[in-house]
C-alpha positions in Angstrom: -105.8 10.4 -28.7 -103.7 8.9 -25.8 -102.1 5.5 -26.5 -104.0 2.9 -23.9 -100.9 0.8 -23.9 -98.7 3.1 -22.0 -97.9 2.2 -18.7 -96.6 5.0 -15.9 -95.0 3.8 -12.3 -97.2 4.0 -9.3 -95.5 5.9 -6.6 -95.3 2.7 -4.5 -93.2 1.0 -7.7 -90.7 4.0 -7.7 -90.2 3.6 -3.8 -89.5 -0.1 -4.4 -87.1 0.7 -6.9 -85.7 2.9 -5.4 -85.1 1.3 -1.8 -83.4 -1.1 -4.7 -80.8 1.0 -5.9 -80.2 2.0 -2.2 -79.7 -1.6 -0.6 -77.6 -2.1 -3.9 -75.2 0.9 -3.3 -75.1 -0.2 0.6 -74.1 -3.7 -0.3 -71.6 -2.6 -2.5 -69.9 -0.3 -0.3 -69.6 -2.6 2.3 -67.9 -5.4 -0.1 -65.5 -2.5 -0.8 -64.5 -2.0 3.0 -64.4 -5.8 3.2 -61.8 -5.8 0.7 -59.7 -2.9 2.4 -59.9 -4.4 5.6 -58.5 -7.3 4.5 -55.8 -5.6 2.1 -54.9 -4.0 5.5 -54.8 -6.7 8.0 -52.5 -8.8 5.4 -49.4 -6.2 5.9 -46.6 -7.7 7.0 -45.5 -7.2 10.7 -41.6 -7.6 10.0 -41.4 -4.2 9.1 -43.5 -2.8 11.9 -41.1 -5.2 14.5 -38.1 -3.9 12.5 -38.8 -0.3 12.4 -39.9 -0.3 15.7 -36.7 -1.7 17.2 -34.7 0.9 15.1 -36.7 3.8 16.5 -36.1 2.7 20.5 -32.3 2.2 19.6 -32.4 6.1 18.1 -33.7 7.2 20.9 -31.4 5.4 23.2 -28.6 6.7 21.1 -30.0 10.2 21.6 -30.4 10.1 25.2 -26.9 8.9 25.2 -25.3 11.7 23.3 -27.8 13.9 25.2 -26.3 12.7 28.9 -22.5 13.6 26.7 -23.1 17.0 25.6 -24.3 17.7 29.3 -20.9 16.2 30.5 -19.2 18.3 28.1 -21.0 21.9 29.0 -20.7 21.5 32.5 -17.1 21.2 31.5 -17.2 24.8 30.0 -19.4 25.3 32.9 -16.7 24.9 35.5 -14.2 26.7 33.1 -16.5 29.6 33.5 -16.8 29.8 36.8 -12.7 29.8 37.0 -12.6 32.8 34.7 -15.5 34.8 36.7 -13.4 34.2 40.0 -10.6 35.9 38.2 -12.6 38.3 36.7 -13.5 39.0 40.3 -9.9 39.0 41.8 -9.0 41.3 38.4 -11.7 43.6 39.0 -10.4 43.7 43.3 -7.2 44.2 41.9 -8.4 47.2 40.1 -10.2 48.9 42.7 -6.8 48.4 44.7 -4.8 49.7 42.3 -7.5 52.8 42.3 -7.1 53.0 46.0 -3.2 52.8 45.8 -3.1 55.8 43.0 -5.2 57.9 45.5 -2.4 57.2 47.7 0.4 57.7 45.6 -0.8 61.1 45.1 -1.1 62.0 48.6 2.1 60.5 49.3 3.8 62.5 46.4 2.2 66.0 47.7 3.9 65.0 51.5 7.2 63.5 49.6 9.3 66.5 51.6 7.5 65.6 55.0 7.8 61.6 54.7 11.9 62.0 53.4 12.6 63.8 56.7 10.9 61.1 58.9 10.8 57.7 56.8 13.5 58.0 54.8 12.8 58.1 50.7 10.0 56.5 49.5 11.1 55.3 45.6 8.3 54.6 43.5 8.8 52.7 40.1 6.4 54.4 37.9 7.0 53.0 34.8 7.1 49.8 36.3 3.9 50.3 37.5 2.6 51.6 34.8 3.6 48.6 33.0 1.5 46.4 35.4 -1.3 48.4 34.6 -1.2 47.9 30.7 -1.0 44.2 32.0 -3.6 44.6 33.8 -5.8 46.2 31.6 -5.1 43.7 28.7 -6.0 40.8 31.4 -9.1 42.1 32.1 -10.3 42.7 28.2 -9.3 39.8 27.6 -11.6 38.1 30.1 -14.5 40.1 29.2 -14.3 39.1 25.3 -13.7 35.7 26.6 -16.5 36.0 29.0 -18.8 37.1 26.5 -18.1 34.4 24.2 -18.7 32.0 26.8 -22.2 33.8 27.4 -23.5 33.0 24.0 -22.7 29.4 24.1 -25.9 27.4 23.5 -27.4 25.8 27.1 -27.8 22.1 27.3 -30.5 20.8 24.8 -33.4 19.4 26.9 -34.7 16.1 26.0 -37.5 15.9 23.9 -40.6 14.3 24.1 -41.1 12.0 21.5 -44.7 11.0 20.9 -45.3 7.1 19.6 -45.9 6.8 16.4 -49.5 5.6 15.0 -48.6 3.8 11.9 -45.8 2.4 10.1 -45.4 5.5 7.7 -45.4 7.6 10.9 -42.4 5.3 12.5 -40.3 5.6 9.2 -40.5 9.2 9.5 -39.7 9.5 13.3 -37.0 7.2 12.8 -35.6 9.0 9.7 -35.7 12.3 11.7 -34.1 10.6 14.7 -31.1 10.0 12.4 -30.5 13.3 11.2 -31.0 14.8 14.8 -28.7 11.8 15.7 -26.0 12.4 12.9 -26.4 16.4 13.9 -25.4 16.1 17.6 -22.6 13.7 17.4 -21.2 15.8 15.2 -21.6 18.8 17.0 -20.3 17.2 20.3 -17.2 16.1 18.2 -16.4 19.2 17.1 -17.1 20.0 21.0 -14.9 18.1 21.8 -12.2 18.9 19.6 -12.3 22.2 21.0 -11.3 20.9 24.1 -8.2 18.9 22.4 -10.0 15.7 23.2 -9.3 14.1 20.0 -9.8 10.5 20.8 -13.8 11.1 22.1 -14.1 13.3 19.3 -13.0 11.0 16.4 -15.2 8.5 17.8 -18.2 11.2 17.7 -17.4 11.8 14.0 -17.2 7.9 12.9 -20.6 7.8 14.8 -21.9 10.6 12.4 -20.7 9.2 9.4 -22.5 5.7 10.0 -25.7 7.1 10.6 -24.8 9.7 7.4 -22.6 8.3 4.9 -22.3 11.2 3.1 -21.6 14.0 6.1 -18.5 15.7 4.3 -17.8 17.2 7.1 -17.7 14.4 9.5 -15.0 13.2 6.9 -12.9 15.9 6.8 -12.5 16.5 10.6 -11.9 12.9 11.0 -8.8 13.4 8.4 -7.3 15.8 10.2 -7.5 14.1 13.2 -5.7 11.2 11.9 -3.3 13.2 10.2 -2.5 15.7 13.4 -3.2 13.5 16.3 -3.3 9.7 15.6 -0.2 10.5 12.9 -1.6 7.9 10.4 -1.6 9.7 7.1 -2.4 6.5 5.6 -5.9 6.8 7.3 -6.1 10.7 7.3 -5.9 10.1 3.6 -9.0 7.7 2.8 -11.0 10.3 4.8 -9.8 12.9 2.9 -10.8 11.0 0.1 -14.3 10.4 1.1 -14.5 14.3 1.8 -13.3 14.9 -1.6 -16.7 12.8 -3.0 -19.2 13.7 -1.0 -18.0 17.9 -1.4 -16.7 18.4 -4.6 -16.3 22.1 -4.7 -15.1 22.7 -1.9 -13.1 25.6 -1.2 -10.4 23.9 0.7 -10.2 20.9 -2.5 -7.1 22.6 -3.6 -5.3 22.1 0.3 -6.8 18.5 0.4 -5.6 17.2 -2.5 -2.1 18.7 -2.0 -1.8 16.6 1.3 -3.1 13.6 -0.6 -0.4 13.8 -3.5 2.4 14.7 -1.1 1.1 11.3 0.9 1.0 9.3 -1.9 4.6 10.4 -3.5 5.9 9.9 -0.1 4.7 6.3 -0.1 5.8 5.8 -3.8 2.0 6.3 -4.9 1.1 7.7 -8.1 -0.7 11.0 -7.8 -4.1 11.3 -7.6 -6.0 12.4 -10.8 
């Protein structure tokens, strides 16, 4: 026998309750984006204005060392073209001295002929043979140095950048700006050094180091620098130091801290531990 007090939902209540649930879940949901709106909006712009100024000074910085490495390669450029125009008079040479064995030859077969009429016709051979060796030295030496010169890397072309959407996407641009930065004013110091221009190049280095305080390298090179060109020991040392603590194994430690004891002593220093 069925209870008479039970009581079942018409479909008309279980639509009402549930359009309910669904205005509830609606409301709630937009009380949530509310909130992150707001959480969002009350960021602080100083690090935004901050950031922002530090990622257009990057770039200027790049484009700077950009316009210096091209500078510096058409440099190597012009050096080039100097070693291709004596390649050229080299390889003129050569065909000349082809041309004047052909002659020598013929002249040597009508050697009787030519003493009755022009007198003796003396031709060093050894020295001549000697300017050959020369010459033949000369011209593999330009073509190794050529070569070299080939697989130099062509000037970097400037990069396009694209602005960056948030603050998180600033921070890494700007971050990746530095180590690009750091990279290539290193690279055009040791560019530099190459072409004994020690004074540029030091400067190159300190730049690395302040945008990388711990570029070992940067260190190092500046510490011979100081050492070979500026003749400030004093100075070549604390870079030595520095190269010491940010490359503790490295393979040259032994050399390093030999200079920096003989420094020291010198000075009346104790030695370094």
């Amino acid at each position: 026998m069925k209870d008479q007090n039970l009581k079942f939902f018409s479909l008309t209540e279980i639509r009402i309750f549930s359009t309910g649930v669904l205005l509830l879940f609606l409301i709630s949901s937009q009380i949530v984006i509310a909130q992150e709106e707001k959480k969002v909006s009350t960021d602080p712009m100083g690090d935004w204005s901050m950031i922002e100024k530090e990622y257009k000074a990057l770039r200027a910085d790049r484009d700077n060392v950009l316009a210096q490495v091209k500078v510096a390669y058409d440099d190597k450029n012009k050096v080039l073209d100097e070693l291709r125009e004596v390649k050229t008079k080299i390889e003129k040479l050569n065909t000349e001295k082809a041309e004047l064995a052909k002659k020598i030859e013929i002249l040597d077969k009508e050697k009787t002929d030519l003493d009755e009429k022009f007198g003796t016709v003396d031709i060093d051979n050894k020295d001549l043979a000697g300017q050959v060796e020369s010459l033949q030295k000369l011209n593999s030496a330009l073509a190794q140095e050529n070569d070299a010169l080939k697989n130099q890397p062509t000037t970097p072309a400037a990069q396009v950048v694209s602005a960056p959407k948030s603050l998180m996407d600033a921070v890494k641009q700007r971050d990746g700006l530095i180590r690009e930065n750091a990279d290539m004013h290193y690279n055009l110091g040791v560019l530099l050094s190459k072409n004994q221009d020690f004074r540029n190049a030091a400067i190159e280095f300190t730049r690395a180091i302040e945008l990388r305080k711990d570029d070992a390298s940067s260190y190092f090179n500046l510490g011979k620098i100081y050492a070979d060109f500026y003749k400030d020991n004093v100075k070549a040392v604390e870079y030595f130091k520095k190269y010491l603590e940010y490359n503790p194994r490295a393979e040259d430690r032994g050399w390093v801290e030999s200079f920096i004891t003989s420094i020291k002593a010198f000075r009346g220093e104790e030695k370094i531990s």
